[in-house]
Backbone as JSON, one array per atom type, in Angstrom:
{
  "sequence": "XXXXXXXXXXXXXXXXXXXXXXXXXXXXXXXXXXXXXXXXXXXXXXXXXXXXXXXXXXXXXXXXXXXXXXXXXXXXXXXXXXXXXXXXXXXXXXXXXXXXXXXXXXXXXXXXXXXXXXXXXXXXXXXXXXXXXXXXXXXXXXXXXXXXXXXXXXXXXXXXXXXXXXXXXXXXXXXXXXXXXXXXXXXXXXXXXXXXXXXXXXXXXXXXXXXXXXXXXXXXXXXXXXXXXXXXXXXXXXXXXXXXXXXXXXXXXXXXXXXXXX",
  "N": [[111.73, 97.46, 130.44], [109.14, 96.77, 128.1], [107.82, 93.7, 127.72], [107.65, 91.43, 125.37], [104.82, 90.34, 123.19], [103.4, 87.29, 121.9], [102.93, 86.81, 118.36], [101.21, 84.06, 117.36], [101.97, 82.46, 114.26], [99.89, 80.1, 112.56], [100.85, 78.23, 109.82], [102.73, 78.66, 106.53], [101.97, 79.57, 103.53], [101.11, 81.85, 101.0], [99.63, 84.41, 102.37], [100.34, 84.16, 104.86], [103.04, 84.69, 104.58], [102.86, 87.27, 103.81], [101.88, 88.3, 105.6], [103.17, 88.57, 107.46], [105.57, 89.59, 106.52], [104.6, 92.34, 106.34], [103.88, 93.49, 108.88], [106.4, 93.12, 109.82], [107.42, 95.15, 108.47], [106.42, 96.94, 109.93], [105.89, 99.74, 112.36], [105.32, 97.75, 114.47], [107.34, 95.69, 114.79], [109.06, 95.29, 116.89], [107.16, 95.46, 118.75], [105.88, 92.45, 119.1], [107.01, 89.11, 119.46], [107.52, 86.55, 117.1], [106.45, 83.68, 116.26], [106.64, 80.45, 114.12], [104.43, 78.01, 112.85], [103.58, 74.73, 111.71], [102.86, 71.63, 110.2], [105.49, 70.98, 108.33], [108.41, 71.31, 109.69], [110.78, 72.03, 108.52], [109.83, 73.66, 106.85], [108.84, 75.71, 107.82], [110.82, 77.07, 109.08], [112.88, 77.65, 106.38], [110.76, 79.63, 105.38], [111.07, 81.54, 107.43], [113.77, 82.52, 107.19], [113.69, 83.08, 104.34], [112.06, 84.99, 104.39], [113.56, 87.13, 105.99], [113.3, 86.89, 108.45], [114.31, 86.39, 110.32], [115.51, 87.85, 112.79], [113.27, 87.98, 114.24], [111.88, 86.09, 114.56], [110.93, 82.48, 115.44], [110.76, 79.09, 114.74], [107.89, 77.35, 115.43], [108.54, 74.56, 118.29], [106.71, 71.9, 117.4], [104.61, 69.04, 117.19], [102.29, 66.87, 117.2], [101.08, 68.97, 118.57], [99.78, 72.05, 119.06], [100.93, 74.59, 121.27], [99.09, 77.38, 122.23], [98.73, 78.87, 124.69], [98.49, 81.58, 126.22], [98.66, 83.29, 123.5], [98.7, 85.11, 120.71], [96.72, 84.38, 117.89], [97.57, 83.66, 114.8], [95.56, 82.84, 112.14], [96.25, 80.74, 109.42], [95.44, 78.57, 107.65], [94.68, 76.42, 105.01], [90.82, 75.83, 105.0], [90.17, 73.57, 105.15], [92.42, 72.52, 106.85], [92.1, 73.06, 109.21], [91.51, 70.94, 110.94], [93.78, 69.8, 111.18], [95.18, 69.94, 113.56], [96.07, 69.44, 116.86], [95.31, 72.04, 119.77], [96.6, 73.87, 122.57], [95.77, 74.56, 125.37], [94.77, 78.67, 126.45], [93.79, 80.98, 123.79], [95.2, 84.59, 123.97], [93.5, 85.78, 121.65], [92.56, 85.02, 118.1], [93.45, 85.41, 115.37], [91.66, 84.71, 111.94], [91.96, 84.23, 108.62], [90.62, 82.22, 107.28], [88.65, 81.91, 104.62], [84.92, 81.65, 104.52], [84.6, 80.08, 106.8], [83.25, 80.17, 110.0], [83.29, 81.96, 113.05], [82.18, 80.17, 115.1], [82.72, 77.65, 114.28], [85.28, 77.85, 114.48], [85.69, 78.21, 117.34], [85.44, 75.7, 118.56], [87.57, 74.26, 118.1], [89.73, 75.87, 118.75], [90.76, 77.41, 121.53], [89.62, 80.78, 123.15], [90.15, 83.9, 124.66], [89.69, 86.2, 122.74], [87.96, 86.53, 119.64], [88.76, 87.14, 115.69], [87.52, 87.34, 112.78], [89.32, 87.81, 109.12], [89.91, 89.29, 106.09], [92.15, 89.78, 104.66], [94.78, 90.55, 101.16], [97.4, 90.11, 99.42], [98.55, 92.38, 99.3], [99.19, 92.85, 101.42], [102.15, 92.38, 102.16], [103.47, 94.49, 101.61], [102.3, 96.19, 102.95], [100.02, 97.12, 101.82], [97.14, 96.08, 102.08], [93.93, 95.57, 101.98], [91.59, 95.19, 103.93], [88.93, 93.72, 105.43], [87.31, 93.38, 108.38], [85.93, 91.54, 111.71], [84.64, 91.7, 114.94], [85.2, 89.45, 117.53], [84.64, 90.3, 120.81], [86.69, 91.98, 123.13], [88.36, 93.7, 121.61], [89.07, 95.69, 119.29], [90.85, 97.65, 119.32], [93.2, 96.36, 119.53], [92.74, 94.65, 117.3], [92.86, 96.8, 115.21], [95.3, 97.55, 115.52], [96.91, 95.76, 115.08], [95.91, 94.75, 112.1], [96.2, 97.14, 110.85], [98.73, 97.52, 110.65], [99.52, 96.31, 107.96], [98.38, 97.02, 106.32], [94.9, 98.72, 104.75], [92.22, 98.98, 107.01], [89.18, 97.8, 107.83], [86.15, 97.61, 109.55], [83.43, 95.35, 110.16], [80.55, 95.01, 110.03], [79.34, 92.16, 110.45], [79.99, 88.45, 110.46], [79.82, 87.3, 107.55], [79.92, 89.61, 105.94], [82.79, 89.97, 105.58], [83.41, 87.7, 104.55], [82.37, 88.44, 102.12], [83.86, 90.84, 100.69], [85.58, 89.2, 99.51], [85.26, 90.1, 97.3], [85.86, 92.78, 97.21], [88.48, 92.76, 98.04], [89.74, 90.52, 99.17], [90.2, 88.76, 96.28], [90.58, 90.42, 94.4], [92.94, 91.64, 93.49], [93.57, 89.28, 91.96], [91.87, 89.74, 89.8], [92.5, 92.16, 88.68], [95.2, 92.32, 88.24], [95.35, 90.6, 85.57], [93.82, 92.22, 83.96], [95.81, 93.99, 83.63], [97.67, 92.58, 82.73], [96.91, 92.22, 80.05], [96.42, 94.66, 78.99], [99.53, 95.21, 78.95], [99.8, 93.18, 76.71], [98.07, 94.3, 75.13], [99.66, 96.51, 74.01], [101.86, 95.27, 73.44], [100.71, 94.45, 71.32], [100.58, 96.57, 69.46], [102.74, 97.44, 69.14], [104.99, 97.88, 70.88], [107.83, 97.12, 72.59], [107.35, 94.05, 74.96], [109.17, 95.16, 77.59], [108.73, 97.39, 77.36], [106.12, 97.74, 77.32], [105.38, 96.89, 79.71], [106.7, 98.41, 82.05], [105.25, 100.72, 81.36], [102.67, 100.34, 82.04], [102.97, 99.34, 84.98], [103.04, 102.41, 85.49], [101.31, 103.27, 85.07], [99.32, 102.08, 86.57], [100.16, 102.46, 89.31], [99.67, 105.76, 89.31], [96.95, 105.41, 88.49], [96.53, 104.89, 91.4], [96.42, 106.97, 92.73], [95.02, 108.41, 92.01], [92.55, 107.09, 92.51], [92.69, 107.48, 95.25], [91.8, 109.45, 95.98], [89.83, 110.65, 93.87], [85.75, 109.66, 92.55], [85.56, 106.6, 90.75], [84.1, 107.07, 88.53], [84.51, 109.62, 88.48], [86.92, 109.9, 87.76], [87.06, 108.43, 84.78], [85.0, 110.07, 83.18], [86.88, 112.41, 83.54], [88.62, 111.66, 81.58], [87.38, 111.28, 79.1], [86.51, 112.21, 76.56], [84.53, 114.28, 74.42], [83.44, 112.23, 71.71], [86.21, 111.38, 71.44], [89.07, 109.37, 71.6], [89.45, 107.39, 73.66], [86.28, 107.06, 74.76], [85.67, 105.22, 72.53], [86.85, 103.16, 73.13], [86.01, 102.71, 75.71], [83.12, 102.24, 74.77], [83.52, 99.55, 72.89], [84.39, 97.74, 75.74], [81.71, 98.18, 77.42], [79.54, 97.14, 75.06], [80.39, 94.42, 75.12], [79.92, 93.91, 77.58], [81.72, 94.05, 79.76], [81.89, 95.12, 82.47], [80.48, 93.91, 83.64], [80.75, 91.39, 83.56], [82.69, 91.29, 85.78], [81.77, 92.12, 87.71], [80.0, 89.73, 88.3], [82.21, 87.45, 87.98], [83.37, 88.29, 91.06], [81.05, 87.67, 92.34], [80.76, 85.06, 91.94], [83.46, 84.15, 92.84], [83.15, 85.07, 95.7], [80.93, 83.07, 96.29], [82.03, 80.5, 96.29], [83.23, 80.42, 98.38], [81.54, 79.68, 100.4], [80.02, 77.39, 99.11], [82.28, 75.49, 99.24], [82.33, 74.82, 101.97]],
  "CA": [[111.5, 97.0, 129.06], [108.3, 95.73, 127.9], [107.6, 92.11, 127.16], [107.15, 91.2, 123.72], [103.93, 89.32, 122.43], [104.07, 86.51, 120.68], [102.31, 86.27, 117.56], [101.93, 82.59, 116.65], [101.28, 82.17, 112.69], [100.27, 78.56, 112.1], [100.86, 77.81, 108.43], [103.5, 79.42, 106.41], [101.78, 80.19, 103.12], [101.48, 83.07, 100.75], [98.86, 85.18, 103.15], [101.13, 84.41, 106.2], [104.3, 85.54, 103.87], [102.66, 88.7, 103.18], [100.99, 89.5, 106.81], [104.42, 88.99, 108.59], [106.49, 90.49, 106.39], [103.88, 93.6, 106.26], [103.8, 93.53, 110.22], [107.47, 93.29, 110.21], [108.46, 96.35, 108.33], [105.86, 98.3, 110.57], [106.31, 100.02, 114.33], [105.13, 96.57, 115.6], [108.24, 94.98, 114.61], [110.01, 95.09, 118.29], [106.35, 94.58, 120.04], [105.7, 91.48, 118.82], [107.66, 88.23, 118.95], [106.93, 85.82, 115.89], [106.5, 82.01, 116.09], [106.03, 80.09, 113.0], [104.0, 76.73, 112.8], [103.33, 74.31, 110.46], [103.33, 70.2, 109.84], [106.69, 70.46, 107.98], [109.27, 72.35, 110.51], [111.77, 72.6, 107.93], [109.32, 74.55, 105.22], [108.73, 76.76, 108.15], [112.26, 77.74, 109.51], [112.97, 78.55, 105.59], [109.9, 81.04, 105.88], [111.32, 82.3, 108.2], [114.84, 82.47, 106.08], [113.2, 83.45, 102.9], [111.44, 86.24, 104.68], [114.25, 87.83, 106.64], [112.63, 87.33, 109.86], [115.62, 85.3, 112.08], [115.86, 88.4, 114.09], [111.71, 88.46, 114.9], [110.96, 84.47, 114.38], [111.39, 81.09, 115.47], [109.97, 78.02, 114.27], [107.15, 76.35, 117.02], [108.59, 72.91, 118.29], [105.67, 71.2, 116.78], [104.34, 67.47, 117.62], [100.92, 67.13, 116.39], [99.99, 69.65, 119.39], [100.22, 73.53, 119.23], [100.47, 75.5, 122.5], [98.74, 78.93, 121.43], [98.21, 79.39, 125.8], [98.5, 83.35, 125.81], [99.74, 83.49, 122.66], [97.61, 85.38, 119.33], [97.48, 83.6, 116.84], [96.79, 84.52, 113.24], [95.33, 81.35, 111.65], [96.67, 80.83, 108.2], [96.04, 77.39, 106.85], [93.18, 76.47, 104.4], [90.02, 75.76, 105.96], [90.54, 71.95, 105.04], [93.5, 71.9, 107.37], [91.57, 73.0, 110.27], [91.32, 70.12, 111.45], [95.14, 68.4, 111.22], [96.17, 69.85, 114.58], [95.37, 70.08, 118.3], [95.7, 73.02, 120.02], [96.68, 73.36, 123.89], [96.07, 76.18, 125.9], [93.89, 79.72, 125.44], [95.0, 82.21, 123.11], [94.01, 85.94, 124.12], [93.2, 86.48, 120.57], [92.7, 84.38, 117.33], [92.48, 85.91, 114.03], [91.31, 83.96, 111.0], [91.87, 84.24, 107.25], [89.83, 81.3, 106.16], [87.44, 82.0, 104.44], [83.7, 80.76, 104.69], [84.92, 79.25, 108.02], [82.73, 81.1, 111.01], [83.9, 82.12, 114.45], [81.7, 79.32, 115.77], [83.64, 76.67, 114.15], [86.68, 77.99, 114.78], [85.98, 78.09, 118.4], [85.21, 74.25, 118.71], [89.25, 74.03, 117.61], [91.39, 76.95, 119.29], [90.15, 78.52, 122.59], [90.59, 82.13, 122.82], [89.24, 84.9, 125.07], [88.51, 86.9, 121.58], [88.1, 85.98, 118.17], [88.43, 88.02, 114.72], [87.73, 87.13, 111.17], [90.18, 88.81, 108.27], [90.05, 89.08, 104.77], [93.45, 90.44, 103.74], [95.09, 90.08, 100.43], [98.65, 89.61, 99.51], [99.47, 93.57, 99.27], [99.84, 93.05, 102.73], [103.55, 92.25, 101.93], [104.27, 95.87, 101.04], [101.86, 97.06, 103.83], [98.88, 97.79, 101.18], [96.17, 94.78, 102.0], [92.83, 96.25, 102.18], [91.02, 93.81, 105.14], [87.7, 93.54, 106.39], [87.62, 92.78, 109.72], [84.68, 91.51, 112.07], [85.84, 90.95, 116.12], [84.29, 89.0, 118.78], [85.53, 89.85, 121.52], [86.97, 92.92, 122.95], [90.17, 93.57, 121.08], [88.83, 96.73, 118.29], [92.0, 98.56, 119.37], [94.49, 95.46, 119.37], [92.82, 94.38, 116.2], [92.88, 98.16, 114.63], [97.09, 98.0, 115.69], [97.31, 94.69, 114.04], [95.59, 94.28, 110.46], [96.37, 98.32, 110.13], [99.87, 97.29, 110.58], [99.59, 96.11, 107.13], [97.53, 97.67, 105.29], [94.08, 99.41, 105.6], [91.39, 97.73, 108.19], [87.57, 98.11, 107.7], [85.4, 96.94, 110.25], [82.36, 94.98, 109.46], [78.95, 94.21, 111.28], [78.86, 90.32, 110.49], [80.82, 87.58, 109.13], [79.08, 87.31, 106.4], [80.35, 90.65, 105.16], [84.1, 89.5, 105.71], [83.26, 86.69, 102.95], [81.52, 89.29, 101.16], [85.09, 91.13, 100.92], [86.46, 88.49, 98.77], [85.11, 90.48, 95.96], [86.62, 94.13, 96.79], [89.77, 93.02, 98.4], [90.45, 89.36, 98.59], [90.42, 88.15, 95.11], [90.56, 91.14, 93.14], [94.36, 91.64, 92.97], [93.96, 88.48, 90.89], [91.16, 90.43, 88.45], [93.29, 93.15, 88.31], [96.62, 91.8, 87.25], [94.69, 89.94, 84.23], [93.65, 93.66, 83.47], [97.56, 94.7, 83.59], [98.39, 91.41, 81.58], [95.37, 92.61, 78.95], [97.01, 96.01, 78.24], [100.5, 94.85, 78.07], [99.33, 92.44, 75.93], [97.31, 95.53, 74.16], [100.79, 97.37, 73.88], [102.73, 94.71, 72.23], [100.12, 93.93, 69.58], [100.19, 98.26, 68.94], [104.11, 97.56, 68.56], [105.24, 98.51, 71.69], [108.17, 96.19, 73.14], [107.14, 94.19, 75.88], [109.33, 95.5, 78.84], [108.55, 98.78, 77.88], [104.59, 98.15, 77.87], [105.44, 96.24, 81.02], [106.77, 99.49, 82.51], [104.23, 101.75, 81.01], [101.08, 99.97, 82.39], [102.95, 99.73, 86.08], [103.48, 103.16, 85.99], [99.76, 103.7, 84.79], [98.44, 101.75, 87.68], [100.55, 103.48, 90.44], [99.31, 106.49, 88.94], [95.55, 105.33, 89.04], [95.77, 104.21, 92.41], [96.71, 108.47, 93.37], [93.19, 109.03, 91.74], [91.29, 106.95, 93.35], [92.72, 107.8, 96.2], [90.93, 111.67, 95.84], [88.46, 110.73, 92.9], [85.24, 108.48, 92.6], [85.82, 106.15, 89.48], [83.08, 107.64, 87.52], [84.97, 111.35, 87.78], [88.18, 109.72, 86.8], [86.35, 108.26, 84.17], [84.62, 111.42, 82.93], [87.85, 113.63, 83.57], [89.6, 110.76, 80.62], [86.72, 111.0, 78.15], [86.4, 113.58, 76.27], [83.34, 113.6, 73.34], [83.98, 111.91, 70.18], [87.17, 110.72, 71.5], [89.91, 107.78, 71.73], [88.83, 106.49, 74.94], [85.26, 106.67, 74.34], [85.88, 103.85, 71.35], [87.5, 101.92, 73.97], [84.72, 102.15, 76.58], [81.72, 101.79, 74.13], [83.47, 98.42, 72.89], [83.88, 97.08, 76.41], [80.31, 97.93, 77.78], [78.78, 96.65, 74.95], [81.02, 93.22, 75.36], [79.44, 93.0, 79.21], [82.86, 93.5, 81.14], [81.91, 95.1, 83.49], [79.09, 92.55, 83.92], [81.66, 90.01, 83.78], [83.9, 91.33, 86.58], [81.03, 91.74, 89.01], [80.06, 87.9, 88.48], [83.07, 86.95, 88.75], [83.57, 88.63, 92.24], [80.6, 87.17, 93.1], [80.89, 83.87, 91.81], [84.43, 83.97, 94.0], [82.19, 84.64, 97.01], [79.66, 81.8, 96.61], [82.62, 79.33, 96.51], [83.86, 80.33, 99.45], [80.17, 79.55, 100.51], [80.47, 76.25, 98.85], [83.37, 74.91, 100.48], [82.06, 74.67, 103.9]],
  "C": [[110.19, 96.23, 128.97], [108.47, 94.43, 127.23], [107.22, 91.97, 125.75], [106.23, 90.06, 123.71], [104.29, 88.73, 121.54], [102.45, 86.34, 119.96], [102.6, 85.27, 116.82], [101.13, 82.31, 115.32], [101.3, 80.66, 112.36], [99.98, 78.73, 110.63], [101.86, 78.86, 107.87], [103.11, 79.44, 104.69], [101.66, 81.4, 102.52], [100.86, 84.16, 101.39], [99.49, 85.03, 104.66], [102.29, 85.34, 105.59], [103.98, 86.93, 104.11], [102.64, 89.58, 104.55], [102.32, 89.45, 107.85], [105.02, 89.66, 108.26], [105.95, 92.27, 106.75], [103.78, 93.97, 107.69], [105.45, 93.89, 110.55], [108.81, 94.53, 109.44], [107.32, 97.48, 108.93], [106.81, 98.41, 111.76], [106.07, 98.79, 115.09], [105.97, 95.79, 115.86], [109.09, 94.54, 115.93], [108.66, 95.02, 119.09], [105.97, 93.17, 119.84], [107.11, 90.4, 119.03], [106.93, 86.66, 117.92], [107.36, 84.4, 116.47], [105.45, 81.36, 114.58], [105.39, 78.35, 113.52], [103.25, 75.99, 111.84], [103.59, 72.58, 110.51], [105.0, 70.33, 109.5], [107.65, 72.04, 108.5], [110.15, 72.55, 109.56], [111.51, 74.02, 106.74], [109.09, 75.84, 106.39], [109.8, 77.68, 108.72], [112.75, 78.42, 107.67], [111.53, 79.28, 105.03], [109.91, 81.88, 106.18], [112.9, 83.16, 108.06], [114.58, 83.52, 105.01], [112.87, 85.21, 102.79], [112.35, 87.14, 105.26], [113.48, 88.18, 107.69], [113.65, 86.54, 110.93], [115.62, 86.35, 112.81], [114.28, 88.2, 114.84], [111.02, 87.24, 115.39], [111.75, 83.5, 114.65], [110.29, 79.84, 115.16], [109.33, 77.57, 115.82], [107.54, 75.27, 117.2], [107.03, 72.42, 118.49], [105.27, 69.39, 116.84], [103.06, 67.76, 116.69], [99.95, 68.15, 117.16], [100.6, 71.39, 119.17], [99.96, 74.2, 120.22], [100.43, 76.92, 122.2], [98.48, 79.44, 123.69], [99.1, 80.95, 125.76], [98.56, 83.98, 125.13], [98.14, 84.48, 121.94], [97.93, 84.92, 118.34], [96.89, 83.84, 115.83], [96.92, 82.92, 112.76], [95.17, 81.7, 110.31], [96.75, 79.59, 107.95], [94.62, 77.6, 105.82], [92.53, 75.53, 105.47], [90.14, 74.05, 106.02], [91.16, 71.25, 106.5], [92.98, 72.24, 108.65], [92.06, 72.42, 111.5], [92.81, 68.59, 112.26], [95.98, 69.09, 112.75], [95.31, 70.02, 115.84], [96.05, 71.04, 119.06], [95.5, 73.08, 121.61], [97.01, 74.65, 124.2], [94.51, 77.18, 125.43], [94.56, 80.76, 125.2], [94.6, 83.2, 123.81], [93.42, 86.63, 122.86], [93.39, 85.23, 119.41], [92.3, 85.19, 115.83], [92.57, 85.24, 112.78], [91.46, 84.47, 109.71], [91.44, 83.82, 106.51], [88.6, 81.84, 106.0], [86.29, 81.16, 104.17], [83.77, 79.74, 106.19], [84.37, 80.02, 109.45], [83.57, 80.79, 112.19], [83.98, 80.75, 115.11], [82.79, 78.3, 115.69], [85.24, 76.61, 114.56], [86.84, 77.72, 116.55], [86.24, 76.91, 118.88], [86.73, 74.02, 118.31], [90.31, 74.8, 118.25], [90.34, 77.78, 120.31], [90.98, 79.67, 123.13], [89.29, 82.48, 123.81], [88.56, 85.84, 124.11], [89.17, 86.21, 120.23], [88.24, 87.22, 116.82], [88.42, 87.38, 113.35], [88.23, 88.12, 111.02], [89.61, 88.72, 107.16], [90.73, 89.73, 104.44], [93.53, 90.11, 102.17], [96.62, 90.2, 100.27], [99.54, 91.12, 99.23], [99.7, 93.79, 100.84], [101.53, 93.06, 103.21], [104.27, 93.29, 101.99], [103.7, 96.68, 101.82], [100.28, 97.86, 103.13], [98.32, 96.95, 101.2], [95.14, 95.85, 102.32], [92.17, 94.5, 102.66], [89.82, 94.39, 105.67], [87.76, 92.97, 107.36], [86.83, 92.94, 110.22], [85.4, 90.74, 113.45], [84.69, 90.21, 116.31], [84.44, 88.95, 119.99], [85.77, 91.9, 121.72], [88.33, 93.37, 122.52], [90.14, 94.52, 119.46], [90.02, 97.3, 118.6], [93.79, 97.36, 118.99], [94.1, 94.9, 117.83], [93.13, 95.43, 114.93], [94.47, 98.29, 114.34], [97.79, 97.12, 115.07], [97.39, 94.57, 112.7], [95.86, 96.08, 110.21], [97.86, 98.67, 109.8], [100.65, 96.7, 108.99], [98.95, 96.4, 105.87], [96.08, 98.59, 105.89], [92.94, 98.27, 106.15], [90.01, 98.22, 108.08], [86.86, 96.85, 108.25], [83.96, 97.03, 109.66], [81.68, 94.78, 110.42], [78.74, 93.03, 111.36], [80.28, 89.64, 109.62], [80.86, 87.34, 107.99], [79.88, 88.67, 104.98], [81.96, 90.76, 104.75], [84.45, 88.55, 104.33], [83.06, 87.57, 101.82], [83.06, 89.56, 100.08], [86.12, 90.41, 99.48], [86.19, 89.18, 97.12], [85.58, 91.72, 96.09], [87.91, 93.48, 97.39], [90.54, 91.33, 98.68], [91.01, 88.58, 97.3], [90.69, 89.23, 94.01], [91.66, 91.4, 92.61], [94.25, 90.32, 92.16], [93.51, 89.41, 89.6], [91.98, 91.02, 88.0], [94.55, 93.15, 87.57], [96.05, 91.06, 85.74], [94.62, 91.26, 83.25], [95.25, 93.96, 83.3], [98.1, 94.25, 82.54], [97.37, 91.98, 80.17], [96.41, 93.75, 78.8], [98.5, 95.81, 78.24], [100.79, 94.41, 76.97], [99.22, 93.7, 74.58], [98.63, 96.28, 73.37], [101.73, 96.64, 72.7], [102.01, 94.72, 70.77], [99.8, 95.64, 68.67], [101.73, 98.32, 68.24], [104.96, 97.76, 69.02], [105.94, 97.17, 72.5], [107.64, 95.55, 74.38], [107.67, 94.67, 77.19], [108.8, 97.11, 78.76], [107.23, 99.33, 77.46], [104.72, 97.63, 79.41], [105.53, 97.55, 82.24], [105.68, 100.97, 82.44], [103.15, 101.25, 81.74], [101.35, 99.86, 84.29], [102.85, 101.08, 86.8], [101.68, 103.83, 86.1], [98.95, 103.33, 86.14], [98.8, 102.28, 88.97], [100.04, 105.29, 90.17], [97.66, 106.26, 89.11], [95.22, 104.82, 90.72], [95.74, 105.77, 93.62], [95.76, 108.58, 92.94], [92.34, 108.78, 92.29], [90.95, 107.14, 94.32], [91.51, 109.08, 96.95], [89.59, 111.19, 94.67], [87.61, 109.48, 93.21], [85.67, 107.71, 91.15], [85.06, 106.61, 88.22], [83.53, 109.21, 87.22], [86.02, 110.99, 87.25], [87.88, 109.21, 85.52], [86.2, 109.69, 83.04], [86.26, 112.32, 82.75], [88.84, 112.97, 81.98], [88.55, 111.0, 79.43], [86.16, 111.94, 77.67], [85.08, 113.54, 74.54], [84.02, 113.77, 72.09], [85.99, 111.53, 70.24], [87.76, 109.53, 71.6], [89.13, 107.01, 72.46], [87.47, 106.24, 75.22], [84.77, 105.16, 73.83], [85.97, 102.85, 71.84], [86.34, 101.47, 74.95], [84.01, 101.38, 75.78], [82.41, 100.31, 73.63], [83.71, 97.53, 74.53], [82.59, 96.8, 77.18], [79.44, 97.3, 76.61], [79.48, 95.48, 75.05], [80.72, 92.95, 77.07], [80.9, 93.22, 80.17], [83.33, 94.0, 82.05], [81.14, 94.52, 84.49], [79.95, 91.61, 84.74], [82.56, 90.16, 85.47], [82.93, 91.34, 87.79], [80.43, 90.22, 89.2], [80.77, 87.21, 88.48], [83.9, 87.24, 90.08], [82.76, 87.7, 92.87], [80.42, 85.82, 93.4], [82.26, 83.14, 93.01], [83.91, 83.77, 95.55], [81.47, 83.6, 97.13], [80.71, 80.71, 97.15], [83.19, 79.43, 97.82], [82.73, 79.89, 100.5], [80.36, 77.97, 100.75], [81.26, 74.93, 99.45], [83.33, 74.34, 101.46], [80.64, 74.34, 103.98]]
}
């Protein structure tokens, strides 16, 4: 029987929520063993509750020191919190979620034979996170078996581009749901109850996400707009209202702060 790895998740947040549960309804589910860690042991045993992980997870007995020696550890706190623990031991692997927080710094805090920045987002839950990922270290195949374990994994040339990220795949499930809330919205004020614009606009977006799969956005686009039609009306008032202006400055504005921060 092989040995089971332990992956140790310090912090029990909604980007840990997502990347265990999404890890733990893959094939990795029996190679891995899970340890949770966190300041308050009780918020992390129900985590570990909440999530239906008692068969995969146990809470870390926790002091103010964390022993990561062999362990991998997926670092999940904000970058703030860095700093509130000491860490004993070397991992063989550390992979990071904070963003704007470089390797470097991270090393000066948790010693590891390799390192990886992430940038998941929270469809990692369901196994759909789209992650940039940048190693250091040799661990392209253990990191490939990891973050693909939850979604899809796109390797980057720099850190830099990991931050970048926060505008196609970290933050945009926020944009996007605003967009969802906007045409429900759109639906009721047409007359259209809300559960059953609520239902109509999920079914619309599981449906656009089979297009984009196969199309670029500009043929799906095109293939919807037909001359002197509905959807036309609809474009021509949001391009001239800027919003698709708007949505790329606010991607990028998301990036700077993560800039900011640190």
């Amino acid at each position: 029987m092989i040995e089971q790895k332990t992956l140790l998740f310090v912090g029990y947040g909604s980007m840990a929520k997502a990347i265990a549960c999404g890890i733990a309804k893959s094939e990795l589910r029996n190679k891995y063993r899970f340890e949770i860690a966190g300041r308050d042991l009780k918020k992390a045993q129900t985590f570990i509750d909440e999530n239906n992980l008692n068969n995969l997870a146990s809470v870390h007995q926790l002091s103010d020191v964390i022993d990561i020696d062999g362990k991998i550890v997926i670092l999940c706190v904000k970058p703030y919190a860095l700093e509130k623990f000491k860490y004993k031991g070397k991992a063989t692997s550390v992979y990071s979620v904070m963003a704007g927080v470089d390797i470097e710094v991270i090393s000066k805090h948790l010693a590891s034979i390799n390192y990886a920045k992430i940038m998941p987002n929270v469809g990692a839950r369901y196994q759909k996170s789209s992650s940039a990922v940048y190693i250091k270290g040799d661990i392209r195949e253990e990191a490939k078996e990891i973050v693909s374990s939850f979604g899809c994994a796109v390797f980057v040339d720099s850190e830099a581009l990991v931050d970048a990220s926060i505008a196609t795949g970290g933050s945009s499930p926020a944009f996007l749901a605003l967009v969802a809330q906007a045409l429900i919205d759109a639906g009721v004020r047409e007359g259209i109850k809300r559960d059953d614009a609520t239902e109509l606009v999920r079914a619309t977006f599981e449906g656009f996400s089979h297009l984009l799969a196969q199309e670029l956005p500009n043929d799906i686009i095109a293939s919807i707009t037909s001359p002197g039609g509905t959807t036309i009306e609809g474009l021509y008032v949001l391009e001239d209202r800027g919003v698709r202006g708007a949505f790329i400055q606010a991607c990028h504005e998301a990036v700077q702060k993560s800039k900011k921060k640190h």
